[in-house]
Structure formats: C-alpha cells, structure tokens
N, C-alpha and C positions, 0 to 999 in steps of 0.2 A: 439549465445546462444539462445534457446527457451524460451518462455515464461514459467512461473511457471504456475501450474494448482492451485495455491494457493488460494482460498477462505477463509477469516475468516465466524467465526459464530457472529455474532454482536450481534443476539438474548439477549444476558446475560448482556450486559452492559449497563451504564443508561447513560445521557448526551444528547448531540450533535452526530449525527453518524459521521462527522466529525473526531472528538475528541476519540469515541470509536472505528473509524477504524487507527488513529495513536499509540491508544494503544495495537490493534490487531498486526500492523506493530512491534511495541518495541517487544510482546509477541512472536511474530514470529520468529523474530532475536533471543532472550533471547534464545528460545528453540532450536534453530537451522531447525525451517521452513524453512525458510528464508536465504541461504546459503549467505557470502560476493558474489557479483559479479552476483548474482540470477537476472532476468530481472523480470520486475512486469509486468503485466498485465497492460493495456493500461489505461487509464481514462474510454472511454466508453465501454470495455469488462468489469473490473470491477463494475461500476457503473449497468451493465445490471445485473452483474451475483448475483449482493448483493441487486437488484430492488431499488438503490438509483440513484440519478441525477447525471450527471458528473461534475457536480460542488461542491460533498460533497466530491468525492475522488479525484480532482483536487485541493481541500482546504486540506486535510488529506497528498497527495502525497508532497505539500507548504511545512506543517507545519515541515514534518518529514523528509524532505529535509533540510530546516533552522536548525534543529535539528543535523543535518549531518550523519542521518540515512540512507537517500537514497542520490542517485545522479542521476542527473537529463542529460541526454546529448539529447540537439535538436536536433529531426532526427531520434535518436537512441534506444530513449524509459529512461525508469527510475530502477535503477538497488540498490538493498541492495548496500551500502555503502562498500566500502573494507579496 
C-alpha cells in the first residue's frame, strides 16, 4: 500500500504540535482523510514536510497509537487503525 500524500495544516491549532498533530490525525479519520488501513507517512517525511523534528510526530504517531488510532507494525510503517 503507498503512502498517503496527507499533510495536515497545524497552522490553526494552539498547544503542543505534538498534541495538535494527534488531533489533526482524530480529524483526519472523523472526516475520512484518513482511510482504515491508509499507511502514514514515515516519522522523518512527516516531520520534514510540516518543518517540525522527528520527535514531535514520533511523540504524536505514540500517542495516537496508545489511543488505538493507529497501528504501528516494525518494518512496515504506521497505518490508520482498522
């Protein structure tokens, strides 16, 4: 399965980017961005493509995983939850 060309806009949200990119992720799914089974973007594609560190969407990609929004499989990448 390809990568999503998914980008959110963080611009509008207040917080932690962190925090406003797991909310981006909830919004995404809500609206159907975000298909079940959709592969995310890598840590450091993301982090380049939103000019944040790979550490805020490896903390974001955490959270919304424990969440059981996403699934995580080593190797494989990090996929919308199904």
């Amino acid at each position: 399965m390809p990568d999503t060309s998914w980008k959110p806009d963080l611009s509008q949200l207040n917080g932690p980017k962190y925090l406003s990119l797991v909310r981006a992720l909830r919004e995404g799914v809500r609206r159907g961005d975000l298909a079940p089974g959709a592969r995310l973007p890598t840590v450091r594609d993301l982090a380049w493509r939103l000019g944040v560190t790979p550490g805020t969407v490896a903390r974001a990609y955490q959270v919304a995983t424990q969440e059981g929004l996403l699934e995580a499989a080593v190797g494989r990448g990090t996929f919308v939850a199904t």
